[in-house]
C-alpha positions as CSV (number, residue, x, y, z in Angstrom):
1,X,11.3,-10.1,-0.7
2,X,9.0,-7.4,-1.7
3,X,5.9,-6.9,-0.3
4,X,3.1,-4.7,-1.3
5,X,0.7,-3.0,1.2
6,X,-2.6,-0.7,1.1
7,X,-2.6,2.6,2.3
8,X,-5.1,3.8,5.0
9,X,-7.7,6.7,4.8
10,X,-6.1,7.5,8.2
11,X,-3.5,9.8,7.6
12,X,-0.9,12.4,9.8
13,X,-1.8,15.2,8.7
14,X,1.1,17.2,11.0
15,X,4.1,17.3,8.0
16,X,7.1,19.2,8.8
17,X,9.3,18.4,5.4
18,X,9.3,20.6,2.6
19,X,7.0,20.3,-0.1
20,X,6.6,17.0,-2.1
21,X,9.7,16.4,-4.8
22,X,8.4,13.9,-7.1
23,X,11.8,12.8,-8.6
24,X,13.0,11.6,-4.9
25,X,9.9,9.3,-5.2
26,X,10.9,5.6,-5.0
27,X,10.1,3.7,-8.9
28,X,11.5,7.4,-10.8
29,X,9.9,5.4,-13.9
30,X,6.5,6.8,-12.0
31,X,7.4,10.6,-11.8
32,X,5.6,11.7,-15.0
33,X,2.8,9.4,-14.4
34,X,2.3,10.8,-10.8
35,X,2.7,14.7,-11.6
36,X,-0.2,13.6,-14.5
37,X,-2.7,12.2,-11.9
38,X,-1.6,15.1,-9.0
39,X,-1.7,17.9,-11.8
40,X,-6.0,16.7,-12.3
41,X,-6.4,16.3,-8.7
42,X,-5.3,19.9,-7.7
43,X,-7.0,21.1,-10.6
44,X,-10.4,19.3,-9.8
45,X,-9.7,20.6,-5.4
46,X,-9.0,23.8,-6.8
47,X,-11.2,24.2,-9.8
48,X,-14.4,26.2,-7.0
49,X,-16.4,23.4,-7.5
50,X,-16.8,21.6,-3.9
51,X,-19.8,19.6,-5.1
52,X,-18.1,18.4,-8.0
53,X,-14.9,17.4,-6.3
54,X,-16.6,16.1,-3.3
55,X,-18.7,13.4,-5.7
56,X,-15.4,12.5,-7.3
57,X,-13.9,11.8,-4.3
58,X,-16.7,10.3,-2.7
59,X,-16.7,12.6,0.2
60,X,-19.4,12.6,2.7
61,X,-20.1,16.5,3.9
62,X,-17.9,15.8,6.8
63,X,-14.9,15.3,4.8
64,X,-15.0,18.1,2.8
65,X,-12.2,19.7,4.1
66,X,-10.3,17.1,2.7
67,X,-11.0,19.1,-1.0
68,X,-8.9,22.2,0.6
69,X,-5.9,19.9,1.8
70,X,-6.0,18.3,-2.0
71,X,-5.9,21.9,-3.8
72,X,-2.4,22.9,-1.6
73,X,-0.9,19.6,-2.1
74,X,1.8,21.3,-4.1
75,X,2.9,23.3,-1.2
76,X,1.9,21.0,1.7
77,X,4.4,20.0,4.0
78,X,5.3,15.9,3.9
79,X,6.6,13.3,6.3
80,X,7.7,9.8,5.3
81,X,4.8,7.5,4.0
82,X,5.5,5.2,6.5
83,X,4.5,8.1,8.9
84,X,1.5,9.4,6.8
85,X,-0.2,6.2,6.8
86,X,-2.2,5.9,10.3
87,X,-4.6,3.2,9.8
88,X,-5.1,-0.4,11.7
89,X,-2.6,-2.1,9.9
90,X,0.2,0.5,10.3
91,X,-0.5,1.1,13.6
92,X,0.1,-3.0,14.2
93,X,2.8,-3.1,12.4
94,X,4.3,-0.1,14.4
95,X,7.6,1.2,12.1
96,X,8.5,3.3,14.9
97,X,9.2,1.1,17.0
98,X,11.3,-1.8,15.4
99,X,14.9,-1.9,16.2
100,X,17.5,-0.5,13.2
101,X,17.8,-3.9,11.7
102,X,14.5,-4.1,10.8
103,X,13.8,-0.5,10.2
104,X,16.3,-1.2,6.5
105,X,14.5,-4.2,5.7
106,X,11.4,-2.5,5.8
107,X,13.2,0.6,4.0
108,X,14.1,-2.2,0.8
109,X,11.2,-3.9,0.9
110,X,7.7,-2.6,1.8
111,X,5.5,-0.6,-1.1
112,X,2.7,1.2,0.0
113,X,-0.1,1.0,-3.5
114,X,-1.4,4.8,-3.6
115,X,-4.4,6.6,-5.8
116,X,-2.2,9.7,-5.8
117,X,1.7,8.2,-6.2
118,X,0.9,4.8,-7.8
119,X,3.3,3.0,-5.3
120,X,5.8,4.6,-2.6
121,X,8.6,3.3,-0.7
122,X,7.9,3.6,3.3
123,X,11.0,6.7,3.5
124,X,9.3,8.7,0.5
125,X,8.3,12.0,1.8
126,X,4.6,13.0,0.8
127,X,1.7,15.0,2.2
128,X,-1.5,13.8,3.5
129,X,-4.3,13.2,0.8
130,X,-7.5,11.7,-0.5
131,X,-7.6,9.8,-3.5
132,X,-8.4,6.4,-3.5
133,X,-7.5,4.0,-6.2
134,X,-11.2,4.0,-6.8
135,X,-11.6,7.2,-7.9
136,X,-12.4,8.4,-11.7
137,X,-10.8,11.7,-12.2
138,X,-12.6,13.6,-15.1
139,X,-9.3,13.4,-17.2
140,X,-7.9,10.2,-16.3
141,X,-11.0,7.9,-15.8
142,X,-10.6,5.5,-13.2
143,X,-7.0,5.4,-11.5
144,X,-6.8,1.6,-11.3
145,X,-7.0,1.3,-14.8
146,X,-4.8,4.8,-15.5
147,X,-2.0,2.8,-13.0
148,X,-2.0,-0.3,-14.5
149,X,-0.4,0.2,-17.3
150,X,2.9,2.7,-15.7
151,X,2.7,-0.3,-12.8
152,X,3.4,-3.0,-15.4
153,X,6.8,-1.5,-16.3
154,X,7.9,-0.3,-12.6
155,X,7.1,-3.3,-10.7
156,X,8.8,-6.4,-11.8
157,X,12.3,-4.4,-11.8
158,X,11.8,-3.2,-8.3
159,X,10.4,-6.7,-7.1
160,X,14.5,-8.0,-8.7
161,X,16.1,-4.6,-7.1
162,X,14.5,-5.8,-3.7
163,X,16.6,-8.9,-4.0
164,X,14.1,-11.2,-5.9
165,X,12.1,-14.1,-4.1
166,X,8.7,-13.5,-2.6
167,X,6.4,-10.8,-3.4
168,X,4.0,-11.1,-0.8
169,X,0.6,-8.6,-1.7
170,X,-1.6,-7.9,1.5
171,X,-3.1,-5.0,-0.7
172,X,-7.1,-4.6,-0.7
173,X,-9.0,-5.5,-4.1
174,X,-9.4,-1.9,-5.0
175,X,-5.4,-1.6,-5.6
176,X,-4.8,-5.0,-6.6
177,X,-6.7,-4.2,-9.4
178,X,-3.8,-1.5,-10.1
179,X,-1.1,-4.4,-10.9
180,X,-0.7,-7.9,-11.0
181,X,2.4,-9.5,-11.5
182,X,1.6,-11.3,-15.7
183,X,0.2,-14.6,-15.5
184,X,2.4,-18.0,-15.9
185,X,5.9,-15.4,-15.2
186,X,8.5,-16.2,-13.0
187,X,7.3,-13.8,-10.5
188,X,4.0,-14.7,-10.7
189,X,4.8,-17.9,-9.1
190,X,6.9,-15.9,-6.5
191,X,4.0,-14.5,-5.0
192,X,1.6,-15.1,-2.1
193,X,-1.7,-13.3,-0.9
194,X,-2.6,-14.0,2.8
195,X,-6.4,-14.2,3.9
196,X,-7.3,-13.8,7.2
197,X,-9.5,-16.1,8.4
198,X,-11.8,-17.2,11.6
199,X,-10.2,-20.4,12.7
200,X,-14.3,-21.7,13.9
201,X,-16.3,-20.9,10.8
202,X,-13.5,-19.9,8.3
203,X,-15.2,-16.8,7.4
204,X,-13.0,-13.6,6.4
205,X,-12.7,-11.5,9.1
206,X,-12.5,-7.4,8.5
207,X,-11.5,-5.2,11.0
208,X,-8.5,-7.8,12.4
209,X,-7.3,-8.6,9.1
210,X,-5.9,-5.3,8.7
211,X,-4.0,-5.9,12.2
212,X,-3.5,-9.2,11.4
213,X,-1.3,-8.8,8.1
214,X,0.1,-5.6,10.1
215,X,1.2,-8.5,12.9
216,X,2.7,-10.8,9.7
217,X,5.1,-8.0,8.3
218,X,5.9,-6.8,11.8
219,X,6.8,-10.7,12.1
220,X,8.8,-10.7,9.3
221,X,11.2,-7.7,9.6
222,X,11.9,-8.9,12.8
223,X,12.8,-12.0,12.4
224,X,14.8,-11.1,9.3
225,X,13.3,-13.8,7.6
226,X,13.7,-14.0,3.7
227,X,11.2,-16.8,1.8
228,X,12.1,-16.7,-1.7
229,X,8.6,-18.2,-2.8
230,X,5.0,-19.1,-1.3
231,X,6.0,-22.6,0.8
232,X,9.0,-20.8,2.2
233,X,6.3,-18.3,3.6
234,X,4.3,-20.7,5.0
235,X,7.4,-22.4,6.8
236,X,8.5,-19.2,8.3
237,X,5.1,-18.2,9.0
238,X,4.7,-21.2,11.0
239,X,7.6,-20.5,12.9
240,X,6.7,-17.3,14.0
241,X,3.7,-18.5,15.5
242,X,1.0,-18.5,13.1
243,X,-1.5,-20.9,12.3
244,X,-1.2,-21.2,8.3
245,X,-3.3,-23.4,5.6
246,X,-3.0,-23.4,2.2
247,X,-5.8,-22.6,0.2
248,X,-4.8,-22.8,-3.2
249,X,-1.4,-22.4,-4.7
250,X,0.3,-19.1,-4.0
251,X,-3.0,-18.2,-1.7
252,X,-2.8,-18.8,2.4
253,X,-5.2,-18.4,5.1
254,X,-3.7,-17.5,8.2
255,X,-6.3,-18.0,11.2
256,X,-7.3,-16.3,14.1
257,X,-9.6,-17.1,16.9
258,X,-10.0,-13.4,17.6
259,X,-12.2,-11.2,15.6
260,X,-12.0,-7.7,17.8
């Protein structure tokens, strides 16, 4: 099983590992492809031009310290990405605090999707950042579209090294748009997107769907559970306690009566 998160714009910002080596990175396919879009991302933070690189970045004035903390990403210190990201669904799903078992599975199978990296493993080191996979860098254009293509060739083989079956995406649209597994493949009809939805009015909820598919994976690595495709999700989903429909093939709603 593989599953593929979103970062957070939360982010620890307290590293105490050395500086970012991008050949340790998880998917080593990635490396030139990640020095490329951290080489214009320095350069824009660093370039003198706040204004500039705040509009890129989409940075509101309060933020704009974030432009410093890009232009010495070089030399910044890192901690794992598992520790970096700080946001709802990380703090539900709580890596910190799952026994050793489940600490490895998460190690083998959770991806976070990243602006900066492309993708990262959970135990890569890396600095705090802002990029989001909605940015257009002046160079690059717009990263979704700059990570598509380098995405195409890493994923497939790391969703086979992770022990083939399900490749469950929780990721937002913004980095979906990054990668798609190719229509009709195998893997395509291996994987499974999860909505969360309000059990009353079966509207999409917001803020609880983060900590809702944080709850899922927490679930999951627990249990040790291992669906090789989308029913086999819904099965062990079930068992864990949630309430699951299926929308549409590969597509499930999991719902929740709380919205807070």
């Amino acid at each position: 099983m593989l599953v593929l998160l979103p970062p957070s714009e939360g982010k620890a910002t307290d590293g105490t590992g050395p500086a970012v080596d991008l050949g340790s990175l998880s998917l080593p396919g990635l490396t030139t492809a990640r020095a490329t879009v951290l080489d214009e991302l320095v350069g824009l933070c660093a370039g003198g031009d706040e204004d500039k690189a705040a509009d890129v970045l989409g940075l509101s004035p309060g933020l704009r310290g974030e432009i410093a903390r890009n232009a010495g990403l070089r030399d910044a210190r890192t901690r794992p990405a598992g520790e970096i990201y700080t946001g709802v669904l990380y703090d539900a799903l709580g890596l910190d605090t799952l026994d050793a078992a489940a600490r490895r599975r998460a190690a083998r199978s959770l991806l976070v999707f990243s602006g900066l990296w492309g993708a990262v493993g959970i135990r890569d080191a890396i600095p705090a950042y802002r990029c989001s996979m909605g940015v257009r860098l002046p160079a690059l254009g717009a990263l979704a579209t700059y990570w598509r293509t380098h995405l195409a060739e890493a994923l497939p083989d790391a969703a086979e090294a992770a022990g083939g079956g399900l490749l469950l995406d929780l990721r937002s649209s913004a980095y979906g748009a990054a990668w798609k597994p190719a229509p009709r493949s195998a893997l395509a009809g291996r994987t499974a997107t999860v909505r969360v939805v309000q059990a009353e009015t079966r509207k999409v909820v917001s803020h609880f769907n983060k900590a809702t598919k944080g709850r899922i994976v927490r679930a999951l690595l627990e249990s040790g559970a291992r669906p090789e495709n989308p029913d086999a999700l819904v099965a062990a989903l079930r068992d864990l306690g949630f309430t699951v429909e299926v929308a549409a093939p590969g597509r499930l709603d999991v719902l929740v009566t709380d919205v807070h």
